[in-house]
PAKE-726760 format. One record per atom (N, C-alpha, C): residue in one letter; x, y, z. Coordinates in steps of 0.1 Angstrom, whole numbers. Layout:
% residues N
ATOM   residu       x       y       z
ATOM        A       X       Y       Z
...
This chain:
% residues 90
ATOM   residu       x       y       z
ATOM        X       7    -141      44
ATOM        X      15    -130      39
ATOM        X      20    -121      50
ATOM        X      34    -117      49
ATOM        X      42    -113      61
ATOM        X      34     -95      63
ATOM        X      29     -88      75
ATOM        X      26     -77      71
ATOM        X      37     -70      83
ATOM        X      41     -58      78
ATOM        X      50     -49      85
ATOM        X      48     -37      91
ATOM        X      45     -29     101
ATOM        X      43     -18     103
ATOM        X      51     -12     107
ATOM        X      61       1     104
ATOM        X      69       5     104
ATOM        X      63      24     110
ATOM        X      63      28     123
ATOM        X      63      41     128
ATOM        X      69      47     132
ATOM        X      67      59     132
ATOM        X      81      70     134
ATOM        X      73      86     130
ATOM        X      81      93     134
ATOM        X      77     108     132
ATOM        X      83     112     114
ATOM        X      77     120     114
ATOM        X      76     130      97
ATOM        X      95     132      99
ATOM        X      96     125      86
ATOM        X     112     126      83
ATOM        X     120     115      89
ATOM        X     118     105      96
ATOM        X     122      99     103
ATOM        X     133      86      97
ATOM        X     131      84      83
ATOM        X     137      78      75
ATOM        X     125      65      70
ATOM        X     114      63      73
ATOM        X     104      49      72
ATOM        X     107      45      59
ATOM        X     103      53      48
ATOM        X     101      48      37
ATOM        X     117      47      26
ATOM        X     128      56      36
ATOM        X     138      48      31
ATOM        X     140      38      36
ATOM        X     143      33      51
ATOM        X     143      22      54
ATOM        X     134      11      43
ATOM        X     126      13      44
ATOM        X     116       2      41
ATOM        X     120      -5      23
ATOM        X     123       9      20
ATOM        X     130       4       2
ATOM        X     147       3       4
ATOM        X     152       5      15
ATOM        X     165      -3      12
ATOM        X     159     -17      19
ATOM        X     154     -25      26
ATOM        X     148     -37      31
ATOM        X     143     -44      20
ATOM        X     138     -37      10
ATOM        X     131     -44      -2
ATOM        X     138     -46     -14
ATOM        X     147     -40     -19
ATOM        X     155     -43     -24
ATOM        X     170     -46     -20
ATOM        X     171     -52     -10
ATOM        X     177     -60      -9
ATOM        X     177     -77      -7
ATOM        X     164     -78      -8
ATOM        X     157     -91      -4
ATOM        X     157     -99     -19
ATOM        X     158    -110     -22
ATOM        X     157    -114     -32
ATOM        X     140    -118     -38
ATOM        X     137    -118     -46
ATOM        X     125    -121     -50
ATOM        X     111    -114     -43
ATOM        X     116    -102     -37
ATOM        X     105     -92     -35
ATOM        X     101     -81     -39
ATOM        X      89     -80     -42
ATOM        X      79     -68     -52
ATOM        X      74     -62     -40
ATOM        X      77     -47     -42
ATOM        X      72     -40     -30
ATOM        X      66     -23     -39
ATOM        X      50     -18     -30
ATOM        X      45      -7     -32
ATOM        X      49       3     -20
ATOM        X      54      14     -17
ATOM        X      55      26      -6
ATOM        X      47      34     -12
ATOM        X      37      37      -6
ATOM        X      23      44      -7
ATOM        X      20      50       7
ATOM        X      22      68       1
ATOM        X      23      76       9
ATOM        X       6      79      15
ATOM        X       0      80      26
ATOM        X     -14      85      22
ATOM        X     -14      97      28
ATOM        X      -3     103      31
ATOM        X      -7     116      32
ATOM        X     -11     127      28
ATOM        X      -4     123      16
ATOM        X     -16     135       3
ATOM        X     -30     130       0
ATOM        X     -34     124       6
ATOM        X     -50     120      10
ATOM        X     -53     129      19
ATOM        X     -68     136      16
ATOM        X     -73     143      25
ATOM        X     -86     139      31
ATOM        X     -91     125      28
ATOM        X    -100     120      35
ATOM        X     -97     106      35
ATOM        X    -103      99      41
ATOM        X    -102      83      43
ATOM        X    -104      81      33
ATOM        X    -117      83      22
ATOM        X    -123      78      12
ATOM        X    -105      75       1
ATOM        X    -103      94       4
ATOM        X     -93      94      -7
ATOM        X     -79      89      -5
ATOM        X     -72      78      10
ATOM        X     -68      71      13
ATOM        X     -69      64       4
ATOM        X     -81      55       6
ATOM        X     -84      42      -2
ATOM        X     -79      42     -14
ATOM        X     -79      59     -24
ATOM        X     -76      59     -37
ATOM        X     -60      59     -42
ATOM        X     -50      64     -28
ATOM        X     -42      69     -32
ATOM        X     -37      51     -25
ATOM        X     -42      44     -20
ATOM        X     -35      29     -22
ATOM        X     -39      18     -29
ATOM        X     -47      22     -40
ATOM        X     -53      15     -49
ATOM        X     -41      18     -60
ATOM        X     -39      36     -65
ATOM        X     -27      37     -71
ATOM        X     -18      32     -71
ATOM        X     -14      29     -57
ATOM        X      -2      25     -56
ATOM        X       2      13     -60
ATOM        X     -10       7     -56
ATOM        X     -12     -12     -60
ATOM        X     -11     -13     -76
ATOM        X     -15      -3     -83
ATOM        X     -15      -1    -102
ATOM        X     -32      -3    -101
ATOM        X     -38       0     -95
ATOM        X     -58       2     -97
ATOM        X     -62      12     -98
ATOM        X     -69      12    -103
ATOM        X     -80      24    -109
ATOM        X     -85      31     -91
ATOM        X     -89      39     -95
ATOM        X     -94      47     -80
ATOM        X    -108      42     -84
ATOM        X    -115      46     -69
ATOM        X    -131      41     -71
ATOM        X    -139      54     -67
ATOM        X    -152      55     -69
ATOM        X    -158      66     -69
ATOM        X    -167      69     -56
ATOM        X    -166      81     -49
ATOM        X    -174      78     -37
ATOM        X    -189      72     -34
ATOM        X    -191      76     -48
ATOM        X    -211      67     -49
ATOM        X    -209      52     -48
ATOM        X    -195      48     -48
ATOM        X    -196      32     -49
ATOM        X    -197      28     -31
ATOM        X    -191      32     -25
ATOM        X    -193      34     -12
ATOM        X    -179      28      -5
ATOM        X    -175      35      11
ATOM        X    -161      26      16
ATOM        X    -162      13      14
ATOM        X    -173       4      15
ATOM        X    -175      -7      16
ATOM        X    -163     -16       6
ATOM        X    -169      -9      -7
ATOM        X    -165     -12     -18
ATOM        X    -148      -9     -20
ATOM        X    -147       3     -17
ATOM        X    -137       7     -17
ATOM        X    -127      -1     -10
ATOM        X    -129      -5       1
ATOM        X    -122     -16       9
ATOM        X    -117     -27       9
ATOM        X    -132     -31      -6
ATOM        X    -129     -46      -8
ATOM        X    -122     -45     -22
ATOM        X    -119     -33     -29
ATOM        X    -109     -34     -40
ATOM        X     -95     -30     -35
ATOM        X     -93     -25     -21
ATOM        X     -81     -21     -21
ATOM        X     -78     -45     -15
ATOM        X     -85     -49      -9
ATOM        X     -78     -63      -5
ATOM        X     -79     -72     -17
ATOM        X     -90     -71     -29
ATOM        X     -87     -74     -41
ATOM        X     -75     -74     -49
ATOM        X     -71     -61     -49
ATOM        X     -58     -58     -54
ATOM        X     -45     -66     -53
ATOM        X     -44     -64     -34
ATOM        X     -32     -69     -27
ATOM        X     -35     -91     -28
ATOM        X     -47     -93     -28
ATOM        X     -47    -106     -34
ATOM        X     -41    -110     -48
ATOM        X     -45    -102     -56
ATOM        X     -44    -104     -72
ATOM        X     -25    -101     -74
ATOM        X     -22     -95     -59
ATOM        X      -9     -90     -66
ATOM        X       0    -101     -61
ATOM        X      -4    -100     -49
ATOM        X       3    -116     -45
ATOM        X       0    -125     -53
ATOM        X      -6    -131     -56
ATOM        X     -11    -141     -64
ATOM        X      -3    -142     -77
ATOM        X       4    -128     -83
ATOM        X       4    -129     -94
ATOM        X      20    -131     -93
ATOM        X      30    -125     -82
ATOM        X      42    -118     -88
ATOM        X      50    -117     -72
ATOM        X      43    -115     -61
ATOM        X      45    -111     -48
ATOM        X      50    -128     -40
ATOM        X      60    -124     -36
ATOM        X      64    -135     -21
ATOM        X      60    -130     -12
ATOM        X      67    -117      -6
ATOM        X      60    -114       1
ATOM        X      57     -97       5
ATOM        X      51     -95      14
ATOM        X      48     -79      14
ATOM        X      46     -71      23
ATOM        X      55     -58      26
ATOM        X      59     -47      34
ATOM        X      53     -37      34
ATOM        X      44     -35      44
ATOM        X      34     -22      43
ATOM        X      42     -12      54
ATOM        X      42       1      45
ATOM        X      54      13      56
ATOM        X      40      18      59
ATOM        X      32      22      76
ATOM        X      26      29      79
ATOM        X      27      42      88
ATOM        X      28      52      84
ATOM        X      34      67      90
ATOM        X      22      73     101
């Protein structure tokens, strides 16, 4: 699965780039998931579970867990619907 990292300063255009790139591509499903309105790692993990369409996880479950539902997700999504997939990281 193709992974992309895309950097640049606040404002810099990433996540429009990144959704004119994706829709323009044929047969690609793409999430842009901001984590900056995350104010801890934990709540990272939740704010790109949303993005994926998952439920958030609870912090008694632990990062561990948390980690392995955010690569669960991105399995299950590929799997289901995805060719391939563009991660914008700020």
């Amino acid at each position: 699965m193709p992974f992309i990292s895309i950097y640049g300063r606040s404002g810099s255009g990433k996540s429009v780039i990144t959704k004119y790139v994706c829709d323009n591509l044929d047969g690609i499903s793409y999430a842009i998931v901001n984590i900056r309105q995350a104010r801890t790692i934990f709540g990272a993990t939740n704010v790109i579970l949303s993005g994926l369409g998952q439920q958030s996880v609870r912090s008694a479950q632990g990062m561990h867990y948390a980690i392995e539902s955010i690569g669960s997700a991105i399995e299950a999504s590929v799997a289901k619907r995805w060719q391939a997939m563009l991660c914008s990281c700020t």
